[in-house]
C-alpha positions in Angstrom: -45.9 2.3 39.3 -44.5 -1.4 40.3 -46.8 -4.0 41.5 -45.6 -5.4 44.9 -44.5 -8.9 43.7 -41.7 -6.8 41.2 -40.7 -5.1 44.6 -40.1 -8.3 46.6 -38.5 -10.2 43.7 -36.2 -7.3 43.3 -35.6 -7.0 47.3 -35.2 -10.7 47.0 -32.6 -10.7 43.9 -30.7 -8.0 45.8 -30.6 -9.9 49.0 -29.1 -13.1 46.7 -26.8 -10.5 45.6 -25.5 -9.2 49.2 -24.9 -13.1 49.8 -23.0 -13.9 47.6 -20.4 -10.9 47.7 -20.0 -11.6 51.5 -19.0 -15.2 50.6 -16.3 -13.7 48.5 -15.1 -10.9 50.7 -14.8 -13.7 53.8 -12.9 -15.8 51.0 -10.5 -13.2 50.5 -9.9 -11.8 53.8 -9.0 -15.9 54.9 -6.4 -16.3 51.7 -4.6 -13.0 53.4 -4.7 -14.2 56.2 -3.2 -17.1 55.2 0.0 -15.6 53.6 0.8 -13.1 55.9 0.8 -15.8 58.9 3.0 -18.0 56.2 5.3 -15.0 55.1 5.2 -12.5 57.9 3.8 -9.0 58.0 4.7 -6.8 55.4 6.9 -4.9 57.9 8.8 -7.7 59.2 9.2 -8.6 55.2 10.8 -5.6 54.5 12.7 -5.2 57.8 14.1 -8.9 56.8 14.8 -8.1 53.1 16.8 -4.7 54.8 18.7 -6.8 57.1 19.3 -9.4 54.4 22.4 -7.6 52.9 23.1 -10.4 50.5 20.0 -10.6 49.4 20.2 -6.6 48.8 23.7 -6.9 47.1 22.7 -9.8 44.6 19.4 -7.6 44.0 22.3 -4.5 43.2 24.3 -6.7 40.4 21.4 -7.9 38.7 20.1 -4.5 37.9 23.4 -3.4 37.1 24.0 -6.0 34.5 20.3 -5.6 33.1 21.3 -2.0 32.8 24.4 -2.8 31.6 23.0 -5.4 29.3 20.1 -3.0 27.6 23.2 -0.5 26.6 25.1 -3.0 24.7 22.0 -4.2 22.8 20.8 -0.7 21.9 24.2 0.7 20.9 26.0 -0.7 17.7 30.1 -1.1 17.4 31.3 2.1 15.0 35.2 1.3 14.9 36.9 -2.4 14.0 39.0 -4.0 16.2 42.9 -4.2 14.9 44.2 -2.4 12.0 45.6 -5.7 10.5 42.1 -7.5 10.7 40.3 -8.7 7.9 37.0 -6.2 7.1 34.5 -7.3 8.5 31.1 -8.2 6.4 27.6 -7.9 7.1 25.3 -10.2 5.2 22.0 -8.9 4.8 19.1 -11.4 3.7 16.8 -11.2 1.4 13.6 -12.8 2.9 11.2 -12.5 -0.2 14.2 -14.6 -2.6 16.1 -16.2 -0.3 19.1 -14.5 -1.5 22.0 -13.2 0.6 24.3 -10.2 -0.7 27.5 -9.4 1.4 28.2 -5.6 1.8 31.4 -4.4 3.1 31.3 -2.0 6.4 31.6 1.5 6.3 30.1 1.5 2.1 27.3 3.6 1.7 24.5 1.9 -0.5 23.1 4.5 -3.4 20.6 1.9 -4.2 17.7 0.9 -1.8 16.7 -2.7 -1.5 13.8 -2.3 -3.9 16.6 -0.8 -6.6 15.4 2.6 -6.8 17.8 5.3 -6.3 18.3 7.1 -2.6 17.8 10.5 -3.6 19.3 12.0 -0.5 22.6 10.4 -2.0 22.0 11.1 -5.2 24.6 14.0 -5.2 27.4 11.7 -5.2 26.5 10.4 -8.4 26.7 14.1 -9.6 29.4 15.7 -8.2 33.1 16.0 -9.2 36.4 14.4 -8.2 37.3 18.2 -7.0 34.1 18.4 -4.9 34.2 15.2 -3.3 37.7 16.0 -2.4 39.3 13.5 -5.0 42.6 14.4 -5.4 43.9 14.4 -9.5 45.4 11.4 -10.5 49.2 11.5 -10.6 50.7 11.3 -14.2 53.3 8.7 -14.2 55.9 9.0 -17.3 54.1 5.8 -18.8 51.4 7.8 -18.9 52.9 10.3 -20.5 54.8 8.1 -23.1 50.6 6.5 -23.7 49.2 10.0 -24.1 52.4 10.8 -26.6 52.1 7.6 -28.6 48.4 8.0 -29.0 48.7 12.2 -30.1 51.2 11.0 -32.4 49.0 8.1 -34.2 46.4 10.3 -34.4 48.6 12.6 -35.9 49.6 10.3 -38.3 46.2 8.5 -38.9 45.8 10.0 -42.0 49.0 9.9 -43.4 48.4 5.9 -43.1 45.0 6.3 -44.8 46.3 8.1 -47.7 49.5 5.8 -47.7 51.8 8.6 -47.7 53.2 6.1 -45.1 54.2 3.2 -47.1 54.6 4.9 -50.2 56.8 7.8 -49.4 57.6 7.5 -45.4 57.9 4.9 -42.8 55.7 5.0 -39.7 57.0 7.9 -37.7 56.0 9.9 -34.6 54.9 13.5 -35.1 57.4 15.5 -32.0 56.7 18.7 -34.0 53.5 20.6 -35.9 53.9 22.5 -39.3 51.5 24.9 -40.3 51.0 25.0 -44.7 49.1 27.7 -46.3 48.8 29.2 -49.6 47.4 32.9 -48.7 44.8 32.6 -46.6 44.0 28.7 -46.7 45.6 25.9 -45.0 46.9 22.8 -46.0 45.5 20.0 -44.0 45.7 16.3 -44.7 43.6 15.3 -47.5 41.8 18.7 -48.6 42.1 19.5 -52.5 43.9 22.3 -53.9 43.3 23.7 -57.8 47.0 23.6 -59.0 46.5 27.9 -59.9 45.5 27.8 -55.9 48.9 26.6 -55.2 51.3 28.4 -57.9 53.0 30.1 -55.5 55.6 29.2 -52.9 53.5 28.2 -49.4 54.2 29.7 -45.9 55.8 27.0 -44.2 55.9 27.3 -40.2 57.4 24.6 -37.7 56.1 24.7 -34.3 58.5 22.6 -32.3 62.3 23.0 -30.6 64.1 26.3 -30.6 66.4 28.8 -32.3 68.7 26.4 -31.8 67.2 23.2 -33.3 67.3 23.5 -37.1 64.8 21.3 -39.6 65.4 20.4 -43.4 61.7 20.5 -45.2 60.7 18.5 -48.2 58.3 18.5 -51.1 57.5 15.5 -53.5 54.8 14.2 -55.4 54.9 10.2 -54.9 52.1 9.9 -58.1 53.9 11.1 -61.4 53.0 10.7 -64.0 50.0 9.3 -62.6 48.3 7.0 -59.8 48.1 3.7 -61.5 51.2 3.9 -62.3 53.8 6.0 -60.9 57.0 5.1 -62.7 58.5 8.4 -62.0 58.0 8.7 -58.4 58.9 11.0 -56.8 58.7 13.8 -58.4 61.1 16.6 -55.9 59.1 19.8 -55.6 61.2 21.8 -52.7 64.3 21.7 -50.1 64.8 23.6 -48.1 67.4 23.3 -45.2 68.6 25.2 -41.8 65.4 26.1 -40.4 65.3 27.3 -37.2 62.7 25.7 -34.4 59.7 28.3 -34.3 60.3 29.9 -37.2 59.4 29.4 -41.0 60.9 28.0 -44.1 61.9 32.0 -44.9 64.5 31.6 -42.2 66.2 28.2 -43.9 68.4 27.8 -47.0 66.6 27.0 -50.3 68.7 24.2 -52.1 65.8 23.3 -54.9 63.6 26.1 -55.7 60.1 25.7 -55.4 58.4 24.1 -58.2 54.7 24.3 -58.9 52.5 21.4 -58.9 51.2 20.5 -62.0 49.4 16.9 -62.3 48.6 15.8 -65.8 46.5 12.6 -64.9 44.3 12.0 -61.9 44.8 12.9 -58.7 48.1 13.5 -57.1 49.0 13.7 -53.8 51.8 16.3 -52.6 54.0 15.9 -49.5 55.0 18.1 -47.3 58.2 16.3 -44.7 59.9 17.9 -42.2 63.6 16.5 -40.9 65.5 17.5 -37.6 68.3 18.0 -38.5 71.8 16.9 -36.1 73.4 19.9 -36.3 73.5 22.9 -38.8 74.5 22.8 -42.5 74.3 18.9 -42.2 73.6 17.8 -45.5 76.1 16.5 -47.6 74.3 14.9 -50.5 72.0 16.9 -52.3 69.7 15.9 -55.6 71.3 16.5 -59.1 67.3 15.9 -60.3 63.7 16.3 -59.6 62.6 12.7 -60.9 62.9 9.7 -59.3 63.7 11.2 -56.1 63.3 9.2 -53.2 62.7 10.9 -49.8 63.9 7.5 -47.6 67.2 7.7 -49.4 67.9 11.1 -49.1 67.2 11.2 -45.2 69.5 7.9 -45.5 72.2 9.7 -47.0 72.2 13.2 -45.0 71.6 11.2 -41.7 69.0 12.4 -40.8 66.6 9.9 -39.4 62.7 9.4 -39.3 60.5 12.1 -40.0 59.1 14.6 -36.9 56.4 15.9 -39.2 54.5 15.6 -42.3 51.2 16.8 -44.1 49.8 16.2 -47.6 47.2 17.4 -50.2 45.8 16.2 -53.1 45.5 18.2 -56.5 44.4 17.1 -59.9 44.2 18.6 -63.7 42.0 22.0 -63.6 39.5 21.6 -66.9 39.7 24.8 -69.2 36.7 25.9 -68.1 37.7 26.0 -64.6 41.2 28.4 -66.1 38.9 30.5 -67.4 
């Protein structure tokens, strides 16, 4: 139970209460009072802002370019202006450095700000020229004469290394391919041969031109009697003229007969030279000797130019044990 003094303070508190909220209601009711006798009812307001049609109109533009305004803010330009216009550049700045990069428009970025990789791009990075729509590039005839020139000095790489050209030949460019063998092996530049592995006469095929197109072929040994000191070179091995394109030395004339290699100190180096030859039974001027043959003045004298292919082993003294 409450004592009787807690009643009337609290009838008393609530009566301070009820005072004081009149006060501000009568406030309130005068300050409306007020403005409407200042502007008007809100009736006659409106009935004035509806008869106003200036007022109505100016109201009508200025939402219309707020409207208008919004659009152009929230929608960004896709397509430039003028096909003979500079590009235009976006500069994006780096807050945390203080740098500034400029990107051109319309270029995708595959890395992100932080440097990493977009992975949802990452494909590009991946894909081929055909699957992105690349077309090939075109081969223009200076790239073809490049591509040539460089086949060709590979091609004749390691006749430079093993100084068949300087000692025998001058630089040349291959146009044709010859294939050597002796039974079932294949000459290639630099391999060794035993000189019992190469007693026979080789197959000799030219890969190049046509029935029409006939080669001279040529054998020497640049290193007799031996390396240090080759007062003898060349030594003539073979000739043999009229070969047809795509054929084999079978097919051609045999002016020397082939002779076998036999090196009697260190190692020698045997050369294999193929010749295009102007037209058929060219030569004129054949060798009356196998020594001191020299292959520049026998193409010299026959006319018949550089070289179009060459290919060389190297072959040296087999010890008796080895015959045996």
């Amino acid at each position: 139970m409450r004592c009787a003094s807690c009643l009337c303070g609290g009838a008393a508190a609530g009566s301070a209460h009820s005072d004081a909220f009149s006060d501000v209601s009568d406030g309130c009711t005068a300050a409306v009072g007020d403005l409407v006798d200042f502007f008007g009812s809100g009736a006659d307001l409106l009935d004035g802002i509806d008869k106003d049609s200036d007022l109505c109109t100016s109201i009508h533009d200025l939402d219309s370019f707020m409207k208008s305004f919004e659009e152009e803010i929230t929608t960004s330009p896709t397509s430039s202006h003028g096909s003979g216009a500079a590009e235009e550049r976006i500069v994006e700045s780096a807050s945390d450095c203080g740098e500034s990069r400029e990107v051109e428009e319309g270029i995708v970025e595959l890395v992100s700000d932080s440097g990493e990789l977009r992975p949802d791009l990452g494909y590009l990075l991946e894909a081929s020229d055909d699957e992105l729509g690349i077309p090939p590039p075109a081969a223009s005839p200076a790239r073809k004469e490049l591509v040539t020139g460089l086949m060709a000095r590979t091609s004749s790489e390691p006749l430079i290394v093993g100084r068949v050209i300087e000692d025998v030949l001058d630089y040349f460019r291959a146009s044709v391919s010859i294939n050597v063998s002796y039974g079932n092996r294949q000459v290639c530049n630099g391999c060794e041969f035993y000189p019992s592995a190469v007693a026979a006469t080789p197959r000799v095929e030219i890969h190049g031109g046509d029935m029409t197109t006939f080669y001279t072929l040529v054998m020497t040994d640049p290193d007799v009697p031996g390396p240090s000191d080759p007062y003898l070179r060349e030594h003539l091995h073979w000739i043999v003229t009229d070969i047809p394109g795509t054929t084999d030395a079978t097919f051609g004339e045999e002016v020397v007969r082939y002779e076998r290699p036999r090196p009697n100190i260190g190692i020698h180096r045997f050369v294999f030279v193929v010749f295009q030859q102007k037209v058929r039974q060219s030569l004129d001027t054949l060798p009356t000797c196998r020594s001191n043959f020299n292959t520049r003045r026998f193409a010299a004298e026959n006319d018949l130019g550089l070289p179009v292919a060459a290919v060389f082993f190297n072959a040296q003294r087999e010890t008796a044990a080895r015959r045996r």
